[in-house]
N, C-alpha and C positions, 0 to 999 in steps of 0.2 A: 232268892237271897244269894249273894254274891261274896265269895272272901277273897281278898288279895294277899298273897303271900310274896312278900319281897326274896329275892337270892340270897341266899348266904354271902358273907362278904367277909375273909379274913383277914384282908388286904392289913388293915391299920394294926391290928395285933401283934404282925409278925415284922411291920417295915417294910412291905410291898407294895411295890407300888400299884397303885390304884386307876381310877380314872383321869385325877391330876397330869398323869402321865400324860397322858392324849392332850391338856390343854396347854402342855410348856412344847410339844411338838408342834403344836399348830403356831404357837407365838413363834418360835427360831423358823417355820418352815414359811411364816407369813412375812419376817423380815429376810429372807434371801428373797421370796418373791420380790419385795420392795426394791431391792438390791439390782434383779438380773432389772426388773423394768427400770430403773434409773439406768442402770448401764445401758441399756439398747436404746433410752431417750438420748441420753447426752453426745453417745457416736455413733448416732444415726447416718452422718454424714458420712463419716469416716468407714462404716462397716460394708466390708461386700455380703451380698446374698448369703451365701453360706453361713456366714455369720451371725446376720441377721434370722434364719433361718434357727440356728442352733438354740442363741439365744431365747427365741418366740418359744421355740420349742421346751427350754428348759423351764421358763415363764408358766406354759402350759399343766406342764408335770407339777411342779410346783402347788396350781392352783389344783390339781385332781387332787394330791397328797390331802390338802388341805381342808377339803371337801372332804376326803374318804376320812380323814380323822376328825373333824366333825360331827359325820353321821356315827362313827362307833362312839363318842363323848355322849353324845342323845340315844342311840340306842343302850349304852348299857348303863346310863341313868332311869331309863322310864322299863328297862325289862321288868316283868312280872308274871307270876302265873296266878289265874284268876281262876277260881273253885267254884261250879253256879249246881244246879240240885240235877244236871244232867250231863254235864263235861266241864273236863278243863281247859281252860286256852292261856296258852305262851303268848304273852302279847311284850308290846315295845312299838319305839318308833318304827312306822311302816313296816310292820308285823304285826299278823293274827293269825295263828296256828292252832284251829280249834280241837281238841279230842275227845269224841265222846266217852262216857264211863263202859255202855256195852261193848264198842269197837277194844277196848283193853283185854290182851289175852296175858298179857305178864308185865307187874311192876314190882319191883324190886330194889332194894339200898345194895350199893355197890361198892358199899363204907369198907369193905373186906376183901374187895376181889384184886388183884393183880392184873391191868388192863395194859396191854402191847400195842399200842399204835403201826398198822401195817402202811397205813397211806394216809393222807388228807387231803382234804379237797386244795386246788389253789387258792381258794377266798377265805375258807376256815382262819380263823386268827386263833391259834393257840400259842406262841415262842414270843416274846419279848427280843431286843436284840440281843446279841450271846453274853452280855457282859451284866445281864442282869436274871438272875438263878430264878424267878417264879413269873410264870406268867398271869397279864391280868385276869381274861378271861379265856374262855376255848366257846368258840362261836362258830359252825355251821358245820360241816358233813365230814367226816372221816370213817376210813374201815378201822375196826378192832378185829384185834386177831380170834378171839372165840364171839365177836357178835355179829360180824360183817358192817356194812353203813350204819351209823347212827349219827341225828342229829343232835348237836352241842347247842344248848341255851344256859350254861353254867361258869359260875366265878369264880368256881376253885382248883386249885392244880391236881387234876385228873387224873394224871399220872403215877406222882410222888404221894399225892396225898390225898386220897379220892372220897374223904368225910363229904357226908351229906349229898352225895350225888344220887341220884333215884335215875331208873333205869327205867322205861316203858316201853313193851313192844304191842305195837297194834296190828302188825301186822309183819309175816319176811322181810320186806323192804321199806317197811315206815315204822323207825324206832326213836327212840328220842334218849336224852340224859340230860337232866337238867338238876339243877343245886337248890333248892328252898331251903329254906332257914329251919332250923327243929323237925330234919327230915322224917325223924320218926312219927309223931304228931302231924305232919303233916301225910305220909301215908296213911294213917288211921284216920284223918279228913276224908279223905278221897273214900276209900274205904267204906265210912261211914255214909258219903253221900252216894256213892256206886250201889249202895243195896236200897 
């Protein structure tokens, strides 16, 4: 038997933005794309290398952005942790991060702790740009100050306001935080299928 437990999502309660976000960045970053390629079609003639060059280039950037915020729209639409009668697995698009129940030496709600960010990874996505106060999610590896690396699979701002975040250590260097919905209940899940 198998339970899927969706992330906590505060995002609409409080007017934060959401995933929406990622799909009005794709539309404005998919009309410049449109944009540089018309301009590089039309003075083709007229442009030297360099330029052409810049252009292709800014084309390119463009189409990664676009791509990269696409795959975060899919991956934090389909993330889930899935509860089966001997581990749990973090899954999502092009993710499966299996954990067994015995491999668990400490899981814990972090609904109370004070957590310091020492470093992030460079692909971690936690900060929105600076003119908007919460971020949507916090996704992939950073150091905390009292836990060293842990990985982020969670939707809620970790920082300022760290409800429902569950805390797992499997091992020194393979730890996790992730947000399910009705954290408590949802440790007493595990809990219950861990014995």
């Amino acid at each position: 038997m198998s339970t899927i437990i969706k992330p906590y999502n505060d995002d609409i309660a409080n007017n934060r933005p959401g995933v929406e976000l990622f799909v009005w960045r794709v539309a404005v970053l998919f009309i410049f794309l449109v944009l540089s390629i018309l301009l590089f079609i039309l003075q083709l003639d007229s442009m030297s290398f360099i330029k052409k060059t810049v252009t292709l280039s800014c084309s390119l950037v463009l189409l990664i952005m676009i791509f990269y915020h696409l795959y975060l729209i899919i991956f934090l639409k389909k993330l889930c942790y899935d509860i089966t009668a001997d581990s749990l697995t973090i899954q999502s698009f092009m993710l499966h991060d299996e954990i067994k129940f015995s491999d668990i030496k400490e899981m814990t709600s972090l609904a109370n702790e004070t957590l310091v960010l020492k470093k992030k990874n460079l692909f971690s996505y936690f900060r929105e740009a600076p003119q908007i106060v919460y971020p949507v999610a916090q996704l992939g590896t950073c150091s905390l100050e009292r836990f060293g690396a842990v990985k982020f699979y969670s939707f809620v701002d970790t920082f300022k306001e760290p409800k429902n975040l569950v805390f797992i250590r499997i091992a020194k260097n393979r730890q996790y935080a992730i947000s399910p919905i009705l954290a408590d209940e949802f440790l007493n899940l595990i809990n219950r299928a861990g014995k």
